[in-house]
C-alpha positions as a Markdown table, in Angstrom:
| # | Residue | x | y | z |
|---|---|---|---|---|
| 1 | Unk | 97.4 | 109.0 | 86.8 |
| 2 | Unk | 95.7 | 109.7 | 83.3 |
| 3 | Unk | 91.7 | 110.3 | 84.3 |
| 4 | Unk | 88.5 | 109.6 | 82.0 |
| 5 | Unk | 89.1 | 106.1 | 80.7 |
| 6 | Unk | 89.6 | 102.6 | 82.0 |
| 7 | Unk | 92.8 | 101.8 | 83.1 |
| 8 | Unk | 94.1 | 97.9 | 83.1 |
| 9 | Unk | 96.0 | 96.3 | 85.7 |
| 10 | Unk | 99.5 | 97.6 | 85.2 |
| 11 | Unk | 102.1 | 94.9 | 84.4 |
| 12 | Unk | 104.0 | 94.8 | 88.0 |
| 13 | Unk | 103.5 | 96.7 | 91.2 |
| 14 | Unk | 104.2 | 100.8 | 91.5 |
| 15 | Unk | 107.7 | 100.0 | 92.7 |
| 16 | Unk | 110.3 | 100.1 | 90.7 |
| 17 | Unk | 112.2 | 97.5 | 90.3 |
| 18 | Unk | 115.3 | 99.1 | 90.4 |
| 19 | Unk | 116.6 | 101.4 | 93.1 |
| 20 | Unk | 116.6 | 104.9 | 91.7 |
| 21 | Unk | 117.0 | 108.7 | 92.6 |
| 22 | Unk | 115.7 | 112.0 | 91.2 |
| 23 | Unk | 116.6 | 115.6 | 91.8 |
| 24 | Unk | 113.8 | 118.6 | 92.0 |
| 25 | Unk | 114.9 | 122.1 | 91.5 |
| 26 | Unk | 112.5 | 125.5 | 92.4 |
| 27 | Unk | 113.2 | 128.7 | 91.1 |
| 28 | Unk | 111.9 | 132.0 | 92.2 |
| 29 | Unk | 110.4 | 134.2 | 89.0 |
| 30 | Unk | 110.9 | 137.6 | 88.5 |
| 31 | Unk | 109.6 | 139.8 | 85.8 |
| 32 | Unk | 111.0 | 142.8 | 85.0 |
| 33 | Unk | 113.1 | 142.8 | 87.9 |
| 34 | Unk | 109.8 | 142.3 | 90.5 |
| 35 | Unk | 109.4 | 138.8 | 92.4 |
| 36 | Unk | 106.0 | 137.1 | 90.6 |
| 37 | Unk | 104.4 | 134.2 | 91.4 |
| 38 | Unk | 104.4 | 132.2 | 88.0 |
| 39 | Unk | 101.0 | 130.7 | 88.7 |
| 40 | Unk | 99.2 | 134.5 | 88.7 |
| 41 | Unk | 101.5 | 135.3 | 85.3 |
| 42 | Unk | 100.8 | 131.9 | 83.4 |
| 43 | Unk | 98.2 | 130.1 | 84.9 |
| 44 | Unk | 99.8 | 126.9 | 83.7 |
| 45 | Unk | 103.4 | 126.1 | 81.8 |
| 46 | Unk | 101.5 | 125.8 | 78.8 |
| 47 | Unk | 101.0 | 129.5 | 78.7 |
| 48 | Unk | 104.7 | 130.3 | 78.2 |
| 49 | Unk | 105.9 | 126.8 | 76.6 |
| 50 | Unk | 105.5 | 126.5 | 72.9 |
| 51 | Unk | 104.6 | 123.3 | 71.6 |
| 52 | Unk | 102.5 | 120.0 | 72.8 |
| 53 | Unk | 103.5 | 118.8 | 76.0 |
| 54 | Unk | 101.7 | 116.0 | 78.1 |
| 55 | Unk | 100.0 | 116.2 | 80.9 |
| 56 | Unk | 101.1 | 114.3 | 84.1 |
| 57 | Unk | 98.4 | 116.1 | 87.0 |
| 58 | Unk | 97.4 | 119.0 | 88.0 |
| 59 | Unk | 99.6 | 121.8 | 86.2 |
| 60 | Unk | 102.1 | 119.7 | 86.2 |
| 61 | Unk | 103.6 | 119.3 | 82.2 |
| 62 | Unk | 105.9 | 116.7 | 81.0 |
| 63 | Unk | 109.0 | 118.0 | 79.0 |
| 64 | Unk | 111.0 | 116.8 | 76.2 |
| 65 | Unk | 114.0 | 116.3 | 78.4 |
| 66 | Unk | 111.7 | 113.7 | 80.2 |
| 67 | Unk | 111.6 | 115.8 | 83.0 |
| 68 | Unk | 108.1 | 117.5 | 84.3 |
| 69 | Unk | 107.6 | 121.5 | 85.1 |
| 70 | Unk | 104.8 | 122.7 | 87.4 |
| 71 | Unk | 104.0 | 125.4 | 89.9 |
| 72 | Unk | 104.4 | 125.1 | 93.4 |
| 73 | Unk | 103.1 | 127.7 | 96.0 |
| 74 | Unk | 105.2 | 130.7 | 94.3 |
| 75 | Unk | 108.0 | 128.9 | 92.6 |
| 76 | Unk | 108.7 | 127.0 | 89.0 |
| 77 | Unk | 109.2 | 123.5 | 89.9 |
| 78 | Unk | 111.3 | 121.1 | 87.6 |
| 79 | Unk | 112.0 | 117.4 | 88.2 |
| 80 | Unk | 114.1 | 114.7 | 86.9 |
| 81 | Unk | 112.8 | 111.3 | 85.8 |
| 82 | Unk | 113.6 | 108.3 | 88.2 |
| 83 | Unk | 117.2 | 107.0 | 87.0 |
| 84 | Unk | 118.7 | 103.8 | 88.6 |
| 85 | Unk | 121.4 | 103.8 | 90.8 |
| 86 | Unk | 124.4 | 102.8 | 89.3 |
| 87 | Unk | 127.9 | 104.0 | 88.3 |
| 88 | Unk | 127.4 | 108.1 | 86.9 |
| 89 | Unk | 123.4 | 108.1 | 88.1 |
| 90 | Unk | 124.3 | 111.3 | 89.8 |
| 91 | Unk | 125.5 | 112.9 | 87.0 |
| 92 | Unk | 122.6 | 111.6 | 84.6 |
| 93 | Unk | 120.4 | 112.9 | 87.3 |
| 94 | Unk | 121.7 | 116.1 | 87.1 |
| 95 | Unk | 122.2 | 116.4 | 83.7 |
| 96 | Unk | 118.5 | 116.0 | 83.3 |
| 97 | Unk | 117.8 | 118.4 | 85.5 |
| 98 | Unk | 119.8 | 121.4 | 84.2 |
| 99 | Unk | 118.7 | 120.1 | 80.7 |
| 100 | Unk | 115.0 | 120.4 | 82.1 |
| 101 | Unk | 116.4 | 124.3 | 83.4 |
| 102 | Unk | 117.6 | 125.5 | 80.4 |
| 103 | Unk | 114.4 | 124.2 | 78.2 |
| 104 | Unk | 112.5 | 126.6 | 80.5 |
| 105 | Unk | 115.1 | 129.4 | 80.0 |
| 106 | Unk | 114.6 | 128.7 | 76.5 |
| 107 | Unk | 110.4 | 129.0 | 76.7 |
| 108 | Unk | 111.0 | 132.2 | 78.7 |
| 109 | Unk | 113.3 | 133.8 | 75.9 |
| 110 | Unk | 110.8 | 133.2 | 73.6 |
| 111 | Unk | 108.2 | 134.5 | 75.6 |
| 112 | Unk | 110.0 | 137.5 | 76.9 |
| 113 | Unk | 110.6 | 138.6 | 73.1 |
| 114 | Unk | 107.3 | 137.7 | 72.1 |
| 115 | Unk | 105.8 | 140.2 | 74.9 |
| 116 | Unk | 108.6 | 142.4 | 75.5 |
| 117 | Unk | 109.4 | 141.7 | 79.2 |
| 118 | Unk | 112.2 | 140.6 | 80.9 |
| 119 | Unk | 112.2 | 137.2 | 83.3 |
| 120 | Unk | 114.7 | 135.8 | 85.6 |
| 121 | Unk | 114.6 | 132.4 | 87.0 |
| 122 | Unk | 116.2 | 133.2 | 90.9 |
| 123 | Unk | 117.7 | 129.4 | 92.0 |
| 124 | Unk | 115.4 | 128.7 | 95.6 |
| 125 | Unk | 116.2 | 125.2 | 96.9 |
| 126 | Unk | 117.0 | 121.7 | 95.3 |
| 127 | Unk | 115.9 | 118.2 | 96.5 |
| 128 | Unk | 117.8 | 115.0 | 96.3 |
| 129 | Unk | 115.4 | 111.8 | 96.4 |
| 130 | Unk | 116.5 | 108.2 | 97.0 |
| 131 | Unk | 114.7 | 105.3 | 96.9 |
| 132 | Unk | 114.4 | 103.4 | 100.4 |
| 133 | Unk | 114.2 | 99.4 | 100.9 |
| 134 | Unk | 115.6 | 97.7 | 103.9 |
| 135 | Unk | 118.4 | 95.0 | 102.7 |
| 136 | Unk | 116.8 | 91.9 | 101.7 |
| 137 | Unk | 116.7 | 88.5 | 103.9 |
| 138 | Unk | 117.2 | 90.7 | 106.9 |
| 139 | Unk | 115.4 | 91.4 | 109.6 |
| 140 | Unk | 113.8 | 95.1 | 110.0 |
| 141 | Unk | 114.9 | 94.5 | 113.3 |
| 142 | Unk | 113.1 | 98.1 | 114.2 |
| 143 | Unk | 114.2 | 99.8 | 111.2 |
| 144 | Unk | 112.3 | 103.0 | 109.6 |
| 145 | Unk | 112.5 | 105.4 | 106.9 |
| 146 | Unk | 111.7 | 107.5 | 110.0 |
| 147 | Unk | 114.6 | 106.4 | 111.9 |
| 148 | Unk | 116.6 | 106.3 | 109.0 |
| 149 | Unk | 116.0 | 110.0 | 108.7 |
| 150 | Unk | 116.6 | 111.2 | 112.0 |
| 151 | Unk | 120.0 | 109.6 | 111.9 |
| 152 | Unk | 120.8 | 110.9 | 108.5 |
| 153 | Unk | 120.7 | 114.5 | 110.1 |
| 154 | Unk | 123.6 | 113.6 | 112.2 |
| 155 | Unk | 126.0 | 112.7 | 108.8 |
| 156 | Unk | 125.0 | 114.6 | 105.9 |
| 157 | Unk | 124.7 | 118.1 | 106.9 |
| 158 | Unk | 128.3 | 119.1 | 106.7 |
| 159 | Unk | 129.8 | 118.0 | 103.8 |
| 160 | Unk | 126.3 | 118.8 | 101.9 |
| 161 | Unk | 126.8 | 121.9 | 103.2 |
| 162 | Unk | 130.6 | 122.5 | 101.6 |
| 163 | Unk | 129.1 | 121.4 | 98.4 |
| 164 | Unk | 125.7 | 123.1 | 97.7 |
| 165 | Unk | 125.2 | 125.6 | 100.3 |
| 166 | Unk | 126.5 | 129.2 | 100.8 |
| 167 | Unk | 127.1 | 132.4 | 103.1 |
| 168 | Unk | 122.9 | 133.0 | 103.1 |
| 169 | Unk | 121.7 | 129.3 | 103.3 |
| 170 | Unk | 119.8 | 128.5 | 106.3 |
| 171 | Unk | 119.8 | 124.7 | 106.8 |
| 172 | Unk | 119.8 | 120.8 | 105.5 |
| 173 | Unk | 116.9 | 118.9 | 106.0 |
| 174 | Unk | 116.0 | 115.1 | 105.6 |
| 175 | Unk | 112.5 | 113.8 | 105.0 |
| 176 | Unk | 110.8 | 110.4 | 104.8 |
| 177 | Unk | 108.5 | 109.9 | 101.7 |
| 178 | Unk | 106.9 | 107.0 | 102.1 |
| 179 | Unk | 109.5 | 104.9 | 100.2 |
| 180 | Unk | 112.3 | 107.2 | 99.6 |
| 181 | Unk | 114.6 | 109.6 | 101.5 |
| 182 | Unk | 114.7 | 113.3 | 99.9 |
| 183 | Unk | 117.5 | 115.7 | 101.7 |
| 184 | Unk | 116.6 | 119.7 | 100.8 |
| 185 | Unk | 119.2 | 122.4 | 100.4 |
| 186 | Unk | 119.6 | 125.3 | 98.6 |
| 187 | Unk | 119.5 | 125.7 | 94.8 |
| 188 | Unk | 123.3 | 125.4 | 93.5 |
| 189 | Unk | 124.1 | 127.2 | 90.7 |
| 190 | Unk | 126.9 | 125.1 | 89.3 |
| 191 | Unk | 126.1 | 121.8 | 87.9 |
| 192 | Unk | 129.2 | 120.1 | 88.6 |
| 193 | Unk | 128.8 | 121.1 | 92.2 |
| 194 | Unk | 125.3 | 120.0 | 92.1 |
| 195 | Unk | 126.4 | 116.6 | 90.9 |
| 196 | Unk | 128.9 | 116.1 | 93.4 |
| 197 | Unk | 126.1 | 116.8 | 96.1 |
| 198 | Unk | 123.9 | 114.6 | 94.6 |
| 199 | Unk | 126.9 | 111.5 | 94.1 |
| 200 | Unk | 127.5 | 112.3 | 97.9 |
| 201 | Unk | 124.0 | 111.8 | 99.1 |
| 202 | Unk | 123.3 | 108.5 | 97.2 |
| 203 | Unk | 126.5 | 107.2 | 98.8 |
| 204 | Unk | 125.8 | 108.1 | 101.8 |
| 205 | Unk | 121.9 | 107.0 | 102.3 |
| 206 | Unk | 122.6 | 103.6 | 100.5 |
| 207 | Unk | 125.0 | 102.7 | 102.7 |
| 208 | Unk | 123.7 | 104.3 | 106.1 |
| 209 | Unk | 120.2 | 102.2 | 105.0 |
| 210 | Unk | 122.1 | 98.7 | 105.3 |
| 211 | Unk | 123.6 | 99.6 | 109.3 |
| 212 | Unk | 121.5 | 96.9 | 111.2 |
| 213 | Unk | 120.2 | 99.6 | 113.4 |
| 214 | Unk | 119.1 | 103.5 | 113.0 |
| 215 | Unk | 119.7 | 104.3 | 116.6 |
| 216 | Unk | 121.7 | 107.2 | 117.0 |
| 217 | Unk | 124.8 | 105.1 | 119.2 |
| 218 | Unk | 125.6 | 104.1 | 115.3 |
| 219 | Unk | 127.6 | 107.3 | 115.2 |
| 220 | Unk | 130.0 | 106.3 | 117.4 |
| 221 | Unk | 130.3 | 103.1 | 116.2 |
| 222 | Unk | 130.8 | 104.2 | 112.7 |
| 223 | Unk | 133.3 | 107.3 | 113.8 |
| 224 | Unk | 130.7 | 110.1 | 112.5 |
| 225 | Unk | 131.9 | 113.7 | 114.3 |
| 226 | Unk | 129.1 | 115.3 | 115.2 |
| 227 | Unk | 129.2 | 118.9 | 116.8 |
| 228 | Unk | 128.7 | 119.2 | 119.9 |
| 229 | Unk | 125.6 | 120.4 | 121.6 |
| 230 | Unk | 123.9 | 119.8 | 117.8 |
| 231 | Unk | 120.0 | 119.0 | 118.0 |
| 232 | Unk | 117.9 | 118.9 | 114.8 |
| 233 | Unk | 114.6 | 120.4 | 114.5 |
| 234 | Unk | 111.1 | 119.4 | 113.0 |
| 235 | Unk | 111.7 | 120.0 | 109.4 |
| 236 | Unk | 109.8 | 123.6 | 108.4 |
| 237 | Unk | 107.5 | 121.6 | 105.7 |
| 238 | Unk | 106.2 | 118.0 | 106.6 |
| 239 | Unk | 107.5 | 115.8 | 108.4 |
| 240 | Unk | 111.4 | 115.4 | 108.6 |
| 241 | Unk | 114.6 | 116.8 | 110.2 |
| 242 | Unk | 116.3 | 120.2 | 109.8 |
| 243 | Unk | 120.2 | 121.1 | 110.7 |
| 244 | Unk | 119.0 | 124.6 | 110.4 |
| 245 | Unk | 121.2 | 127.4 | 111.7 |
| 246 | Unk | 120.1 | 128.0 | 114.8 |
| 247 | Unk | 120.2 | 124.0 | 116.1 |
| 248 | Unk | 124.2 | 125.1 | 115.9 |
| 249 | Unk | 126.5 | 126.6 | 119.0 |
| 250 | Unk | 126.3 | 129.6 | 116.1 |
| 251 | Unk | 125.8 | 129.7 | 112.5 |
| 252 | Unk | 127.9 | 126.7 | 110.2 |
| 253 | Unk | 126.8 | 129.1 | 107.3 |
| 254 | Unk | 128.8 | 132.5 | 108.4 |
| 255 | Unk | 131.6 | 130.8 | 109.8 |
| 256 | Unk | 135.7 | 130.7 | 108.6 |
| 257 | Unk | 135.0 | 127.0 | 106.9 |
| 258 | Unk | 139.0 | 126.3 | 107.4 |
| 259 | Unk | 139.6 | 128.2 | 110.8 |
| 260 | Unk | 137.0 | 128.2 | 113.3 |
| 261 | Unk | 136.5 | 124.9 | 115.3 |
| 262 | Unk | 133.7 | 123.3 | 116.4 |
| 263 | Unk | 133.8 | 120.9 | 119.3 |
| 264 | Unk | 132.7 | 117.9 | 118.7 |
| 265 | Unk | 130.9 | 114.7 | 121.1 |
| 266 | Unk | 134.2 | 112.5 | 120.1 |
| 267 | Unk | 136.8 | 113.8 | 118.2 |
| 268 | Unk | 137.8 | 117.1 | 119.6 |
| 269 | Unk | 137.6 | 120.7 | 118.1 |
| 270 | Unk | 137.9 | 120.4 | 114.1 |
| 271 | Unk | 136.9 | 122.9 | 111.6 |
| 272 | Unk | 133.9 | 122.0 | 109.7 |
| 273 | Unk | 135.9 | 121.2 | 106.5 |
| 274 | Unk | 137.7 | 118.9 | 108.6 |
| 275 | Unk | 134.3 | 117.1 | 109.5 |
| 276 | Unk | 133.5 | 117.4 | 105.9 |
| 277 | Unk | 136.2 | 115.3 | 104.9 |
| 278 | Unk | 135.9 | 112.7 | 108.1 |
| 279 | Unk | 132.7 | 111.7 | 106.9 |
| 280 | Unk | 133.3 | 111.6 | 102.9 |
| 281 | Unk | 136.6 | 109.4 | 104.1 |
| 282 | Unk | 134.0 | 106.9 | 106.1 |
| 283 | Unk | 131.5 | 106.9 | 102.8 |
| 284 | Unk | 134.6 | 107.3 | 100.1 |
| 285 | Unk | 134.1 | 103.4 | 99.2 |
| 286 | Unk | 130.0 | 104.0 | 98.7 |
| 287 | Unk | 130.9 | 107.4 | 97.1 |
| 288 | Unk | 133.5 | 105.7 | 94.2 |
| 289 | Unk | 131.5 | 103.0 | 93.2 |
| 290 | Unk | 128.6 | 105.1 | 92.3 |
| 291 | Unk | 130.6 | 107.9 | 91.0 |
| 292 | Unk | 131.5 | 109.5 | 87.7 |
| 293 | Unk | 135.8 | 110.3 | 87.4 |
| 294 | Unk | 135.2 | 113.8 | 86.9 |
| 295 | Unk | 133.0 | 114.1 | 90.3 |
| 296 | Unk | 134.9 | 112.1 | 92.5 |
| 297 | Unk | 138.4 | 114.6 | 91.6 |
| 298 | Unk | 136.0 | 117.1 | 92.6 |
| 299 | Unk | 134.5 | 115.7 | 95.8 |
| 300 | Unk | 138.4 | 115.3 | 96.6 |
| 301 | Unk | 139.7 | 118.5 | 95.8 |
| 302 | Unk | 136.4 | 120.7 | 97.3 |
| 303 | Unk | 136.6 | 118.9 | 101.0 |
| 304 | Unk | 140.7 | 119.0 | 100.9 |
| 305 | Unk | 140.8 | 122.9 | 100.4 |
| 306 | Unk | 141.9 | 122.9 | 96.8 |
| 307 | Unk | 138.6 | 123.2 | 95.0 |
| 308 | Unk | 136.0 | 126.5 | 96.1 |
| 309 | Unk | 133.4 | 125.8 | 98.3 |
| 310 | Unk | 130.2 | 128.3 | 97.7 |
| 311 | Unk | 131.0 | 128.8 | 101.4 |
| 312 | Unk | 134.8 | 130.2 | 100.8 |
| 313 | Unk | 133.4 | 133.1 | 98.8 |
| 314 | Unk | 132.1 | 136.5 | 100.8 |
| 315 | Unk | 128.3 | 136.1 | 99.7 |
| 316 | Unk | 126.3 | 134.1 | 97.2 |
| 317 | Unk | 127.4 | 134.5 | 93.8 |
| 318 | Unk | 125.6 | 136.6 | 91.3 |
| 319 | Unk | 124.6 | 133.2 | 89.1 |
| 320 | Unk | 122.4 | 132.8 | 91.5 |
| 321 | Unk | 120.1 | 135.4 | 90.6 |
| 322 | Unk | 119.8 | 134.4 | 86.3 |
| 323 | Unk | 119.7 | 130.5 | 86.5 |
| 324 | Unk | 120.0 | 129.5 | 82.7 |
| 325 | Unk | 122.1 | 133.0 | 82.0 |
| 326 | Unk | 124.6 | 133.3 | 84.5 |
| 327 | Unk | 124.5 | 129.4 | 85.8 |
| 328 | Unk | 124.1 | 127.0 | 82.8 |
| 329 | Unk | 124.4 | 123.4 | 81.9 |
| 330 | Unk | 127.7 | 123.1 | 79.4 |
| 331 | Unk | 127.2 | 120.0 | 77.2 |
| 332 | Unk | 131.0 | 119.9 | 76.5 |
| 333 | Unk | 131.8 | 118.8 | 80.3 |
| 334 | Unk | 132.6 | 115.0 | 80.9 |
| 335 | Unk | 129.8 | 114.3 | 82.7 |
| 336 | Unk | 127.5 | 115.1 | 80.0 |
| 337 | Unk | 128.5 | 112.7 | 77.9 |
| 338 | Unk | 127.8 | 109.7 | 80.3 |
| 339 | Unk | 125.2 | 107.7 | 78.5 |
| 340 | Unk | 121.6 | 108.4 | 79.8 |
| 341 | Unk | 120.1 | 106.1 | 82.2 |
| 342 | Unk | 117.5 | 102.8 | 81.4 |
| 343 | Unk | 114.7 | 104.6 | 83.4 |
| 344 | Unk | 115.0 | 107.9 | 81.4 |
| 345 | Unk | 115.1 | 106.7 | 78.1 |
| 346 | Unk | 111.9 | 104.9 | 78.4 |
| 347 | Unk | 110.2 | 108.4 | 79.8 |
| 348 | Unk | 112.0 | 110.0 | 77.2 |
| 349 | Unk | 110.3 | 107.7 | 74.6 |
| 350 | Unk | 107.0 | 107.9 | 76.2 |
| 351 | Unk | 106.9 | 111.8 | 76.9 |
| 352 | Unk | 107.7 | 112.0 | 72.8 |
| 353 | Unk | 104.6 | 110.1 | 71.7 |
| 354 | Unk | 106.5 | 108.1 | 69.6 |
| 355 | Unk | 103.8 | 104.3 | 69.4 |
| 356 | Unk | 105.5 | 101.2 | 70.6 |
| 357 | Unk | 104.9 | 98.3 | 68.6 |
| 358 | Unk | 104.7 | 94.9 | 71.3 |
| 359 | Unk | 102.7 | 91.7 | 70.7 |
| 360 | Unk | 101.4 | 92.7 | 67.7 |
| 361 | Unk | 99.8 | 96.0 | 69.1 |
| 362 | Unk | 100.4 | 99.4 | 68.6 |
| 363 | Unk | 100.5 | 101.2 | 71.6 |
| 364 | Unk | 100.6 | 105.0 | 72.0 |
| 365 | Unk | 102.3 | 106.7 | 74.9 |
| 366 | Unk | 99.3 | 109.5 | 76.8 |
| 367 | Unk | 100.7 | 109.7 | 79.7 |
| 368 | Unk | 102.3 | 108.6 | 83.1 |
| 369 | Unk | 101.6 | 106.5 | 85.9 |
| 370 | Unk | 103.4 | 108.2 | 88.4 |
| 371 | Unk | 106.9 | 107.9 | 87.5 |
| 372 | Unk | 107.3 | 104.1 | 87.9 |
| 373 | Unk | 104.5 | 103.6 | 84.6 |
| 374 | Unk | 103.6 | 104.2 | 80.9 |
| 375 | Unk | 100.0 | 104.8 | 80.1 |
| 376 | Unk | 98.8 | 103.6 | 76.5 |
| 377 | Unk | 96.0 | 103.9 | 74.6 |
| 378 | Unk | 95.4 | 101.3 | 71.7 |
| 379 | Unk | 93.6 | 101.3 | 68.6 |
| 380 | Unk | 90.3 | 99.9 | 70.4 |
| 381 | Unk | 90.5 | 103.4 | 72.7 |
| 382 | Unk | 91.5 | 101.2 | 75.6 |
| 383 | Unk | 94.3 | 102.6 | 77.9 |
| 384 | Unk | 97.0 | 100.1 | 79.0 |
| 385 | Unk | 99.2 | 100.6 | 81.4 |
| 386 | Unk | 102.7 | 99.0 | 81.4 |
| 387 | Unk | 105.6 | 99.4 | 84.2 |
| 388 | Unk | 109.1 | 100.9 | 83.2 |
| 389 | Unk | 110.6 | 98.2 | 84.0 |
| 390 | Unk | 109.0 | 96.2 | 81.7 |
| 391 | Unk | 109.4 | 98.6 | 78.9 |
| 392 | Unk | 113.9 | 97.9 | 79.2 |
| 393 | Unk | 113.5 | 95.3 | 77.3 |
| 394 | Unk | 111.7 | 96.8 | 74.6 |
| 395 | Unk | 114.2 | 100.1 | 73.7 |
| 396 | Unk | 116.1 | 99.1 | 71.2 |
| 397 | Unk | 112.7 | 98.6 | 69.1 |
| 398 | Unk | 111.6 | 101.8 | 70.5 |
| 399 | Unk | 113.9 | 103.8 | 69.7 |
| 400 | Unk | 115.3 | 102.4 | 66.4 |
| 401 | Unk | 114.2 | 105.5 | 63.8 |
């Protein structure tokens, strides 16, 4: 929230109006080879990015991508603007984000030839976030995000782990967030792949959120396998769930993905791509309609053997290590040219300062409320604050040069 001058009532509540997802990627710095913590080498983003950028809290910066950048307890932090959920908001959602990655890769060039060092960006973990509503005109009938993420542990684990994990991962988790889901895994250092985890988890959390109950008998019922003997943990940061290694008969992560079989509470022993595929099958509906072409032939092929899993290589790749460098966003691929989502244009308009003409005002863009809200100040210094969705309508003005 911008500070230091009156803020009107915004136009409609802090929810969107829209369901909607974003994706958050941390990075790892290191500087001449050595791991630094980016907060004791910058102090802030603005001490390596060139240019005016505006200021959402804290060090957190907005970029030009419409994305924000801040520092998080050792790590750089970027995250996507909210984008609804619709067909392809997986891959605008990840196109944002590795457009967001390879701005700061950019900065970082810059900066590395302005004082002759050498930085890496190391990927660390990514987070998937979905907004959470229970279906309307039906009863909650005992229904929480809490619930909801307890029994999510249970279902996504396995195929997120043939998509975005490898050989050194550790775990899955869920969390509740007040009104949205966000699952964590490791950073994946292929955009494509990074898309398809993200088109899975929508599916899957969209549709799990409209079972009438979030008891855990709802596995059966909806023919989930579920290892045997498997018990999620307290998630290692807030509150949540983690399908960490060690809540496994032995690790998912180091184990022959097409050969060794896990028994499972209904359906025998199956291999974990075999489980994989069970519960993509169940969600393939949810998973199509939401879903770009390119990523659903790739969901396919990855959980039917035919496409590389991270986890059919030896060890994490090398692209790891150099995100930006080695693992980089390709603006040739079909899913970058999927038309950018409602939600992001407007930030993108905002975060570029460009005024806004409505009602006979002109209105200048200084900032965000949250992400569900514009802040602008007009000519008489007042700030007004006005929700995204109430901006949709006015784009075409907006952005018309």
């Amino acid at each position: 929230m911008v500070q230091g001058k009156k803020l009107e009532r915004p136009s409609t509540p802090e929810r969107l109006a829209m369901p909607a997802i974003g994706m958050e990627a941390e990075c790892a710095l290191l500087l001449d080879g050595r791991p630094t913590r980016p907060e004791a080498l910058f102090g802030s983003p603005r001490d390596f990015i060139r240019g005016e950028l505006m200021h959402r809290q804290g060090t957190s910066f907005h970029l030009p991508t419409g994305g924000a950048v801040y520092f998080d307890t050792g790590v750089i932090e970027v995250a996507t603007p909210v984008v609804e959920i619709e067909r392809g908001c997986a891959a605008r959602a990840g196109r944002s984000l590795w457009e967001a990655l390879q701005f700061i890769r950019g900065e970082l060039d810059a900066w590395d030839a302005r004082e002759g060092r050498q930085t890496q960006l190391v990927g660390f973990s990514a987070h998937y976030n979905v907004s959470f509503e229970l279906p309307r005109d039906q009863p909650a009938n005992g229904r929480t995000i809490e619930q909801l993420a307890r029994l999510l542990t249970y279902i996504l684990p396995a195929p997120v782990m043939l998509l975005a994990t490898n050989r050194r991962s550790t775990g899955v988790g869920v969390r509740p967030r007040k009104d949205r889901i966000e699952i964590t895994s490791d950073f994946t250092p292929d955009p494509a792949l990074m898309i398809a985890t993200a088109t899975l988890i929508v599916a899957v959390v969209r549709e799990v959120m409209r079972w009438p109950t979030y008891q855990l008998d709802e596995l059966a019922r909806h023919d989930i396998a579920v290892i045997r003997d498997f018990e999620p943990m307290p998630h290692t940061s807030r509150k949540g769930w983690l399908a960490r290694f060690d809540c496994y008969p032995e690790s998912p992560f180091t184990c022959d993905i097409d050969t060794d079989r896990w028994e499972t509470q209904q359906h025998g022993a199956l291999t974990l791509r075999t489980i994989a595929a069970r519960t993509v099958r169940r969600f393939w509906r949810a998973i199509h309609r939401i879903s770009d072409p390119s990523t659903v032939r790739l969901i396919r092929a990855v959980v039917r053997g035919r496409g590389e899993s991270l986890l059919d290589l030896q060890d994490r790749p090398r692209a790891y290590e150099d995100v930006g460098r080695l693992c980089a966003w390709d603006d040739g691929t079909a899913v970058a040219q999927v038309d950018r989502s409602r939600y992001e244009r407007v930030v993108i308009r905002a975060v570029s300062g460009r005024p806004l003409h409505l009602d006979g005002q002109t209105l200048r863009p200084v900032g965000m409320s949250g992400w569900s809200a514009v802040v602008f100040e007009r000519k008489d210094e007042r700030r007004q604050v006005i929700a995204l969705d109430d901006l949709i309508s006015e784009l075409d003005a907006w952005e018309r040069p």
